[in-house]
MARDO-554841 format. One record per residue: residue in three letters; x, y, z of N, C-alpha, C, CB in turn. Coordinates in steps of 0.1 Angstrom, whole numbers. Glycine has a CB too. Example, Ala and Ser with C-alpha at 12.3 -4.5 7.8 and 13.67 -1.06 7.14 Angstrom:
! residues 2
[bamar 'ala' [132 -57 78] [123 -45 78] [132 -33 78] [113 -45 90]];
[bamar 'ser' [128 -22 71] [137 -11 71] [129 0 79] [141 -6 57]];
This chain:
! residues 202
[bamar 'unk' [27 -735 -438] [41 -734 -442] [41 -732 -457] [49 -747 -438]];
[bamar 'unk' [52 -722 -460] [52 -721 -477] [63 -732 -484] [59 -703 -482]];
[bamar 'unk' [55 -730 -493] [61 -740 -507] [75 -733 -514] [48 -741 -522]];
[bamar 'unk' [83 -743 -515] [97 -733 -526] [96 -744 -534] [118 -727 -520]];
[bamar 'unk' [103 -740 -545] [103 -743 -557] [125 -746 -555] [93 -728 -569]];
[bamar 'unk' [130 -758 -562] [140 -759 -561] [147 -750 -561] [141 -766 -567]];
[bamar 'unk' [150 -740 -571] [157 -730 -575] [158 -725 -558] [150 -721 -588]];
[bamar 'unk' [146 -718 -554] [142 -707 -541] [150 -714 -532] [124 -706 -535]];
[bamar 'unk' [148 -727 -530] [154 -738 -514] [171 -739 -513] [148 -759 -515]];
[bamar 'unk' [177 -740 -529] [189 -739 -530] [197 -725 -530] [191 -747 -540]];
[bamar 'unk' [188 -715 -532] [194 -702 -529] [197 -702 -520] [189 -693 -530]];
[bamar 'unk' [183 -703 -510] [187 -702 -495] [191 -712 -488] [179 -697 -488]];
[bamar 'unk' [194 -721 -489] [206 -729 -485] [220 -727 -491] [202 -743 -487]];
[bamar 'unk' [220 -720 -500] [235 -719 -508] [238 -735 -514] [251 -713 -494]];
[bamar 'unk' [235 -738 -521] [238 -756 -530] [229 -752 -540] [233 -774 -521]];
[bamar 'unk' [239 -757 -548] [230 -763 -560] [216 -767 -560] [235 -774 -564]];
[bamar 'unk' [208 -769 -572] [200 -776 -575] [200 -792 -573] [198 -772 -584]];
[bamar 'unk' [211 -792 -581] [210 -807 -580] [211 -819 -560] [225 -810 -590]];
[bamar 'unk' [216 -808 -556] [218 -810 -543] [208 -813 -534] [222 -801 -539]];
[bamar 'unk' [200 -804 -544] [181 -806 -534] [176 -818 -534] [166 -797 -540]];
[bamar 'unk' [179 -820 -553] [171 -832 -557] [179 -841 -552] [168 -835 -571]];
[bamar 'unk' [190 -845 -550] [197 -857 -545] [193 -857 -539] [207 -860 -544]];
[bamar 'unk' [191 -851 -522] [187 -850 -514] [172 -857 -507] [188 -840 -516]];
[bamar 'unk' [166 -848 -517] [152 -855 -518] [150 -871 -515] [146 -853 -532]];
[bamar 'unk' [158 -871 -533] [159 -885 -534] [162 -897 -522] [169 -885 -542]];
[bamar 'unk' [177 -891 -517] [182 -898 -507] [169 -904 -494] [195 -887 -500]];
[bamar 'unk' [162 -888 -490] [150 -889 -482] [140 -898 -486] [145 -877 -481]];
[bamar 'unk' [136 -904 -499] [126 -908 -504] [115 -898 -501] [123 -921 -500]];
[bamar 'unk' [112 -886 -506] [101 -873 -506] [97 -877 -515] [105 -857 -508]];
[bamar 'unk' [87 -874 -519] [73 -874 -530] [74 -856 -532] [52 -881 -519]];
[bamar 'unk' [85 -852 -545] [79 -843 -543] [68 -837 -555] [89 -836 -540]];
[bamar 'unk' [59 -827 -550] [51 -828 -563] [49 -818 -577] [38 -827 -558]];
[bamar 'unk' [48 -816 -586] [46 -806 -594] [33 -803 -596] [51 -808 -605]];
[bamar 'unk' [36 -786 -599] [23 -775 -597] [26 -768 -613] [25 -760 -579]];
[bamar 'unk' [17 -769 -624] [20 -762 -636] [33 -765 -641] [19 -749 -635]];
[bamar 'unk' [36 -776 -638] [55 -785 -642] [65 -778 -636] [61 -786 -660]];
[bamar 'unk' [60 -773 -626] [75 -768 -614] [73 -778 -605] [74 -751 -605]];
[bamar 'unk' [86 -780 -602] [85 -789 -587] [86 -782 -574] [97 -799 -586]];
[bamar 'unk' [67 -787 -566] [72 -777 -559] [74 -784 -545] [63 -765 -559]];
[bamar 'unk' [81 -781 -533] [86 -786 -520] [81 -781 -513] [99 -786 -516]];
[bamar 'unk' [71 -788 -502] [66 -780 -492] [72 -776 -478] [57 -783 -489]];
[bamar 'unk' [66 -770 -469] [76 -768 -457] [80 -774 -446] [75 -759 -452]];
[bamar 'unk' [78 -788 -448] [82 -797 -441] [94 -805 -451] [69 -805 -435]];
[bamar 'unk' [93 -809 -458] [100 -815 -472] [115 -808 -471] [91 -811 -489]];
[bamar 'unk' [111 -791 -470] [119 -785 -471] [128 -785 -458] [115 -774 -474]];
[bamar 'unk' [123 -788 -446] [132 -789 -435] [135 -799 -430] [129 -783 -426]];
[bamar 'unk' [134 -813 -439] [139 -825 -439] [154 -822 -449] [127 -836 -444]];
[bamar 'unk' [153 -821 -458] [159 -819 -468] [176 -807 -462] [145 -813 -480]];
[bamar 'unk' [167 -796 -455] [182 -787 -451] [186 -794 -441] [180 -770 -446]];
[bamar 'unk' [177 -803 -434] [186 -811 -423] [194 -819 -427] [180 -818 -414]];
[bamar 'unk' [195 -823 -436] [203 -833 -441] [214 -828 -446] [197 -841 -450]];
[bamar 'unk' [211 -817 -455] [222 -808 -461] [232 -805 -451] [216 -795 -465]];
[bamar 'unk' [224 -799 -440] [234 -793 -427] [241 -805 -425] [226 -787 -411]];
[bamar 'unk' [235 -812 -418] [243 -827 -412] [254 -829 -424] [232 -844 -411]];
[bamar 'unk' [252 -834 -438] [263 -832 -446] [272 -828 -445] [262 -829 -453]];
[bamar 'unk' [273 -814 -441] [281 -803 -449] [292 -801 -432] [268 -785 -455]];
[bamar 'unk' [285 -804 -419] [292 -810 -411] [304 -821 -410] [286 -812 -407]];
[bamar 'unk' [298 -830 -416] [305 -841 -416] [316 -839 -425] [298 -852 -420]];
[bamar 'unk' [311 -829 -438] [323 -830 -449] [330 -819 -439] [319 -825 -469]];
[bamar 'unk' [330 -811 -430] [338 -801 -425] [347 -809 -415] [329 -789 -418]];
[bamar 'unk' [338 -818 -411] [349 -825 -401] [362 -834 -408] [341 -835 -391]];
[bamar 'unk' [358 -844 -422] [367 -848 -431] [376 -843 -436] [362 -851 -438]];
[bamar 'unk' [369 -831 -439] [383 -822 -448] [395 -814 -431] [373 -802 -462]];
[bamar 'unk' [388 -812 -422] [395 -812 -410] [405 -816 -404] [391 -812 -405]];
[bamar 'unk' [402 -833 -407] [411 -841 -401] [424 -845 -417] [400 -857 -394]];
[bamar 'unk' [419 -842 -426] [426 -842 -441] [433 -835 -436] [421 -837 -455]];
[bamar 'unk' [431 -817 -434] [438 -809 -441] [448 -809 -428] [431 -796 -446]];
[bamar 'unk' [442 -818 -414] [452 -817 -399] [466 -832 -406] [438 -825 -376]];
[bamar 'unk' [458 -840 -413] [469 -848 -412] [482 -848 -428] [460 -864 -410]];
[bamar 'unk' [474 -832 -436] [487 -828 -441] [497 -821 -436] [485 -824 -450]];
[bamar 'unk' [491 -814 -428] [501 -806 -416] [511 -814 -412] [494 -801 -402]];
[bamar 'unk' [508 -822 -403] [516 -831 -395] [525 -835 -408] [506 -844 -386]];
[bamar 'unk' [520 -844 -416] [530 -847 -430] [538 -838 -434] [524 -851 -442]];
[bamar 'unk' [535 -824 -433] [537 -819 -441] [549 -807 -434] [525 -815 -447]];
[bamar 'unk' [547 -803 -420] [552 -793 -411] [566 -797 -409] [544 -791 -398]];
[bamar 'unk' [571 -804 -407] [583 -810 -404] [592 -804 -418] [583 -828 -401]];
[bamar 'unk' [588 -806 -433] [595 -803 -440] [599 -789 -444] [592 -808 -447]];
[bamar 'unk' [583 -779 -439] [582 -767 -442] [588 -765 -430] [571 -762 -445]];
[bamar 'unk' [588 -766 -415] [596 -758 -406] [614 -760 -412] [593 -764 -388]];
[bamar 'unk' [618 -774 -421] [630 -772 -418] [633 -761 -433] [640 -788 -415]];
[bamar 'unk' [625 -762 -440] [627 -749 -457] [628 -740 -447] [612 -744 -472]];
[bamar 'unk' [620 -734 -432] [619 -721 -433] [633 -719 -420] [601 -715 -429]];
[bamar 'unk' [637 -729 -416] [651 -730 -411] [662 -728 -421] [653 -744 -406]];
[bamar 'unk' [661 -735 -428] [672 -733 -436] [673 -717 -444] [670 -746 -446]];
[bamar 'unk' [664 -709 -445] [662 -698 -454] [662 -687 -438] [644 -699 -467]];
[bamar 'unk' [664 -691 -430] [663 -680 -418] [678 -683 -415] [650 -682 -403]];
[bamar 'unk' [687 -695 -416] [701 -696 -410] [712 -687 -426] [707 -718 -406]];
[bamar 'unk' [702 -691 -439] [703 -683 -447] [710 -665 -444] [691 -686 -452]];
[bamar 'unk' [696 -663 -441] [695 -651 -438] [702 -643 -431] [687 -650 -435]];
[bamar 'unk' [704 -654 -422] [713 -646 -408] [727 -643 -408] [713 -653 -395]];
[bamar 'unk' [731 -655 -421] [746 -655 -427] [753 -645 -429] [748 -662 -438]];
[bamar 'unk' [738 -641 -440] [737 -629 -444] [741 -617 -440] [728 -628 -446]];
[bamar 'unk' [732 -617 -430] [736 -605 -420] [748 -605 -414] [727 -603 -409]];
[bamar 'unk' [754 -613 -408] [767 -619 -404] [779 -609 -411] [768 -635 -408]];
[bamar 'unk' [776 -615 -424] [789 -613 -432] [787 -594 -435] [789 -624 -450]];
[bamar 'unk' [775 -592 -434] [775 -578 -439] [781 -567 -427] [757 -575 -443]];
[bamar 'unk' [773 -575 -413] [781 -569 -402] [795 -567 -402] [780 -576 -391]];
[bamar 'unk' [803 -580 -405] [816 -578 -406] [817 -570 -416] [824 -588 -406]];
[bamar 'unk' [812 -571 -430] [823 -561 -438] [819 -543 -432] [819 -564 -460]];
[bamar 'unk' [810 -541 -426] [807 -530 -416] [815 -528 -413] [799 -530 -407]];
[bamar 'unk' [821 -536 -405] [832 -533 -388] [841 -532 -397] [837 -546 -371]];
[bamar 'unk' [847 -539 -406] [858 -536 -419] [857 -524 -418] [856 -541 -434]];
[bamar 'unk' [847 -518 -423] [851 -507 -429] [852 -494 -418] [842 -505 -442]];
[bamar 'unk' [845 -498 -405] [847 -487 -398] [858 -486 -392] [838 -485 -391]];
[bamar 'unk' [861 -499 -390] [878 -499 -387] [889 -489 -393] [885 -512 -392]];
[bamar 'unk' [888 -492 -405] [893 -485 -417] [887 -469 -414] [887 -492 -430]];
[bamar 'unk' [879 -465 -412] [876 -453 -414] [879 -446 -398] [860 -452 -420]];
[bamar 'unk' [879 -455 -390] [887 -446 -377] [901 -446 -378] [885 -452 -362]];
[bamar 'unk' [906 -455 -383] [925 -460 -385] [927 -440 -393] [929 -483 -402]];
[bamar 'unk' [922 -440 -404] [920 -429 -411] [921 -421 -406] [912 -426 -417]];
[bamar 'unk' [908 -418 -400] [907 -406 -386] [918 -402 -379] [900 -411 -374]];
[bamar 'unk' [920 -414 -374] [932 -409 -366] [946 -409 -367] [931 -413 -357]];
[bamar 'unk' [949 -415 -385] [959 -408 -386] [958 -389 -397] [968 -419 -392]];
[bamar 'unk' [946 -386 -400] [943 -371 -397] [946 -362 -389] [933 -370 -395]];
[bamar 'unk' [941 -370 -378] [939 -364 -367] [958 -359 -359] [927 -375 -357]];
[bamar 'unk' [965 -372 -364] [981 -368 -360] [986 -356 -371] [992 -384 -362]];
[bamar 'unk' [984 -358 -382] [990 -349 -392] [985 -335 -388] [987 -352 -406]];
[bamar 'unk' [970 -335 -382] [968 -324 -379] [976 -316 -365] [955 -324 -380]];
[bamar 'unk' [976 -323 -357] [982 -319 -345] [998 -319 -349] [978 -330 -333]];
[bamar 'unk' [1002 -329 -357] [1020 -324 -358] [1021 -309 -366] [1030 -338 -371]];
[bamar 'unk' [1010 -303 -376] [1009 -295 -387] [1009 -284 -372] [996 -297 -400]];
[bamar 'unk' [999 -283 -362] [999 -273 -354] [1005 -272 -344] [990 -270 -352]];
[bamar 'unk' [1018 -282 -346] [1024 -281 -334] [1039 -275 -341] [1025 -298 -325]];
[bamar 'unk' [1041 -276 -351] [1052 -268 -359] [1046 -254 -362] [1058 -276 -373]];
[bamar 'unk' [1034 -252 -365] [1027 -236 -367] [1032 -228 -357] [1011 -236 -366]];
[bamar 'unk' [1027 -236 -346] [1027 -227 -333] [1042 -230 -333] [1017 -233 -318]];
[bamar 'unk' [1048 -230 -331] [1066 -233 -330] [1072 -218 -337] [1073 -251 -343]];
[bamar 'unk' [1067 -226 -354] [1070 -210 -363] [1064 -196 -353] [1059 -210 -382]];
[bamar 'unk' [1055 -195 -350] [1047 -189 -347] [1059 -181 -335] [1034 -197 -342]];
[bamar 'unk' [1065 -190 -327] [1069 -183 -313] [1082 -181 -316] [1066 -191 -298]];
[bamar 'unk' [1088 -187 -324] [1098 -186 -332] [1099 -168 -342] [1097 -201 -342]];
[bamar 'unk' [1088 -167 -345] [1083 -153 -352] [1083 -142 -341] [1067 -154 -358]];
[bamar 'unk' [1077 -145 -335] [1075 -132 -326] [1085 -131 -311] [1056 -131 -321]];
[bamar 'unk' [1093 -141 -311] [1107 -138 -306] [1118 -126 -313] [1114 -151 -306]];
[bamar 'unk' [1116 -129 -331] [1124 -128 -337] [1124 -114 -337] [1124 -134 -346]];
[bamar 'unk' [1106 -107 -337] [1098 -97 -335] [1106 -88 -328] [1085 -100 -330]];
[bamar 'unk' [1103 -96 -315] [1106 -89 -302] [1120 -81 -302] [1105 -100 -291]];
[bamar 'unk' [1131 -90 -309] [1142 -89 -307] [1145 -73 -316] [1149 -102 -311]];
[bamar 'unk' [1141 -75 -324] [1142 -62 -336] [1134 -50 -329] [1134 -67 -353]];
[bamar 'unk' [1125 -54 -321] [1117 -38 -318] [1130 -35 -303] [1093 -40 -312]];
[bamar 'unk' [1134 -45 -299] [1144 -42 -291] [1157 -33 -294] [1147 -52 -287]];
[bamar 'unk' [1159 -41 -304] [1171 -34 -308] [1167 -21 -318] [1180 -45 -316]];
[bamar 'unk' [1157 -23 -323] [1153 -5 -329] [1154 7 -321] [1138 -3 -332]];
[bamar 'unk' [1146 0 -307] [1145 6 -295] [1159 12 -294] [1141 -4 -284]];
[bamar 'unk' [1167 6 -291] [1184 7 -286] [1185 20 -295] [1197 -8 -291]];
[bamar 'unk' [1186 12 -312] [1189 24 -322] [1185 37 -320] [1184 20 -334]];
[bamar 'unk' [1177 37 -319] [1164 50 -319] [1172 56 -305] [1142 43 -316]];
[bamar 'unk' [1177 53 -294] [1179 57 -279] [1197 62 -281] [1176 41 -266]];
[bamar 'unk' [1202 58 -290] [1214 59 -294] [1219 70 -306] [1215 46 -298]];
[bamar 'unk' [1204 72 -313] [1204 84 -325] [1204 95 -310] [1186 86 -340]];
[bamar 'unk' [1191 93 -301] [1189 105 -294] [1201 111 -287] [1180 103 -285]];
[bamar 'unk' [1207 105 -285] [1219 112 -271] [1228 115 -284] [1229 97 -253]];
[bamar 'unk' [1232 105 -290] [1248 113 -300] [1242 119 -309] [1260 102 -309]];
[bamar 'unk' [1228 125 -313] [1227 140 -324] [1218 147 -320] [1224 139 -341]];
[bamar 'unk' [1220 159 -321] [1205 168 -316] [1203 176 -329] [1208 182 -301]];
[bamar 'unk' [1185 174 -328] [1178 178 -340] [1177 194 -340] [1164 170 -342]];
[bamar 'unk' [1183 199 -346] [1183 213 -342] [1176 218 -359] [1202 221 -336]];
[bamar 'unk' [1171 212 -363] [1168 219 -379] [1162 229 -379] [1161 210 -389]];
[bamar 'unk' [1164 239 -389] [1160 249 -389] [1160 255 -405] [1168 255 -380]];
[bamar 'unk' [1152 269 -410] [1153 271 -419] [1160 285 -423] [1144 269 -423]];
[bamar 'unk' [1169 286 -436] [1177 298 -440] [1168 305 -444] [1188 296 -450]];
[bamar 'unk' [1172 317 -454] [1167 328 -456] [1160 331 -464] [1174 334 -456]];
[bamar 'unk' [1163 318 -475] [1161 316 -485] [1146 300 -480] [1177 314 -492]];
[bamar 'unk' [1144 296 -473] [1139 292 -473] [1138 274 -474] [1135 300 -477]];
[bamar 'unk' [1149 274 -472] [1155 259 -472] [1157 255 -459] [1168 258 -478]];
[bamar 'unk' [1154 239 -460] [1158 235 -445] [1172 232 -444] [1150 223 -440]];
[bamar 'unk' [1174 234 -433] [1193 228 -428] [1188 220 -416] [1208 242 -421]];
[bamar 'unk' [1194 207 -411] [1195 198 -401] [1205 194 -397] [1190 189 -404]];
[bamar 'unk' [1209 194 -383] [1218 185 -376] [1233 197 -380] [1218 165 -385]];
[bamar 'unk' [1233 208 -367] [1242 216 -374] [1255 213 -369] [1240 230 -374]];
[bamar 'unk' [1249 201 -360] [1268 197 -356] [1273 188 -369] [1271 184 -339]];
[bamar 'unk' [1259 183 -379] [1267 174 -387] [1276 184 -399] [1255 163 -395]];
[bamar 'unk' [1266 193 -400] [1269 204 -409] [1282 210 -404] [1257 216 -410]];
[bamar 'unk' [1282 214 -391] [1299 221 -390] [1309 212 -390] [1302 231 -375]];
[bamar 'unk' [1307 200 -391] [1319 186 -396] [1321 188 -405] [1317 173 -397]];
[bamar 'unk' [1311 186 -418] [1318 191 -430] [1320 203 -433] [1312 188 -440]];
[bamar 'unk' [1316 213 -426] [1321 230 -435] [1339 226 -426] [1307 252 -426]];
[bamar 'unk' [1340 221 -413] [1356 217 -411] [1363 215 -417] [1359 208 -406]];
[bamar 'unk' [1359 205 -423] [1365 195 -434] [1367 203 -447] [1354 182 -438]];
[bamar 'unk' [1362 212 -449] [1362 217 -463] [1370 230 -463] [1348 219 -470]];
[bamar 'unk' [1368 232 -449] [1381 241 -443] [1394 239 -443] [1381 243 -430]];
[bamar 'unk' [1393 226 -436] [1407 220 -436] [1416 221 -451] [1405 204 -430]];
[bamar 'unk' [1405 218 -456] [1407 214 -471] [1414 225 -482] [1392 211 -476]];
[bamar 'unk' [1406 239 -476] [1410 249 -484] [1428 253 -477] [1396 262 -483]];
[bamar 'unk' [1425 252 -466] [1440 258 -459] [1449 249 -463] [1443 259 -440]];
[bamar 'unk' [1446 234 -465] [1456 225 -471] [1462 234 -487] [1447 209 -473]];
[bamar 'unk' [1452 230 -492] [1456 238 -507] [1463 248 -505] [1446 243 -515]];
[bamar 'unk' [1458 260 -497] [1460 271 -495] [1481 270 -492] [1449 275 -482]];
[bamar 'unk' [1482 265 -482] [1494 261 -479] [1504 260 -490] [1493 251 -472]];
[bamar 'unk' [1496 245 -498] [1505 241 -506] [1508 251 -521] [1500 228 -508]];
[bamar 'unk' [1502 261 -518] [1505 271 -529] [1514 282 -525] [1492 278 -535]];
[bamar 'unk' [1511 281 -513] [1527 292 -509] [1539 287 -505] [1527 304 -497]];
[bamar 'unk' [1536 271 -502] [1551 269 -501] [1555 269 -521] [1555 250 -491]];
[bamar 'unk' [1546 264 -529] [1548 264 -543] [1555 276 -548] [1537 262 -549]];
[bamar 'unk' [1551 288 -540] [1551 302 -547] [1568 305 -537] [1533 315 -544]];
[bamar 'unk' [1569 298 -524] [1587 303 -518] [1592 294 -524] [1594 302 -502]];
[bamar 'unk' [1589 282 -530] [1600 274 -535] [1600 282 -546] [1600 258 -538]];
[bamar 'unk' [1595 288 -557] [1596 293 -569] [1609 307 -570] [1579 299 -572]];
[bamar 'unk' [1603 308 -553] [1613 324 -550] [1625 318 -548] [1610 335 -536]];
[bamar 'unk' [1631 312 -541] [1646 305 -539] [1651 302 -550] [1648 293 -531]];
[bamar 'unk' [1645 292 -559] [1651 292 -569] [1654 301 -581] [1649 284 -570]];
[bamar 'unk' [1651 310 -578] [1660 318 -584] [1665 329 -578] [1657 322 -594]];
């Protein structure tokens, strides 16, 4: 079996130095020095990690039942911090939900009074609308009439003189050359009764 030297045994066990030597000690080992190193042979050495191990057990089971009987002390206070910070929380959420529904309330109430202004706005459009093309209707009717009413009482007889002018509507035309007839025989008249009254008297 090989020899380690303190330093080597506590590496590979992971402990200190001093750990070995306590150890030792505790064991009552003889251990010996070679050129003033202390050296451990390989039985020494597997007295020594047994003990360590067994130790390091026992301290695992101590600090086990420690660290179980701060829990128990300790869990009751921490479940009620993490109660109290989760009824916190939820308050939280609570209130935020409602000011939510607040506001969507509000934003459909909106909606739908939009939604009326828009339907009253196209319900008078369309109104104007049929109101318009009644009014439409009526006028192409009665244009109609007009237009059916020029045809029968005038005939378009236009034509051009000699000269190269147009004349239209020669019944309108022989109304006034009538008229301007009438007009001249009127005068005409009134100058020869002017010219026998002139003769009688004297």
């Amino acid at each position: 079996m090989m020899n380690y030297t303190v330093k080597q045994l506590a590496d590979k066990l992971e402990v200190t130095k001093a750990t070995i030597t306590n150890n030792a000690k505790a064991l009552d080992l003889e251990l010996k020095k070679i050129d003033n190193v202390i050296q451990i042979d390989g039985k020494q050495a597997e007295l020594i990690a047994q003990r360590i191990n067994k130790n390091k057990q026992v301290n695992s089971m101590i600090n086990k039942d420690i660290e179980d009987g701060n829990v128990s002390t300790t869990q009751p206070e921490e479940k009620a911090t993490r109660d109290d910070d989760l009824i916190e929380i939820l308050k939280k959420q609570i209130e935020d939900l409602k000011k939510d529904k607040a506001e969507y309330i509000n934003q459909v109430n909106n909606l739908n009074d939009l939604l009326k202004q828009q339907q009253t706005l196209l319900s008078q459009q369309q109104s104007l609308q049929l109101q318009s093309n009644e009014k439409i209707n009526a006028l192409e009717i009665e244009l109609k009439e007009v237009q059916e009413d020029i045809k029968y009482q005038t005939k378009d007889v236009s034509f051009k003189d000699e000269n190269g002018r147009s004349h239209g509507d020669v019944e309108s035309n022989s109304q006034v050359e009538k008229f301007y007839r009438d007009l001249r025989n009127d005068s005409s008249n009134q100058k020869q009764e002017s010219f026998i009254s002139r003769l009688f008297k004297r």
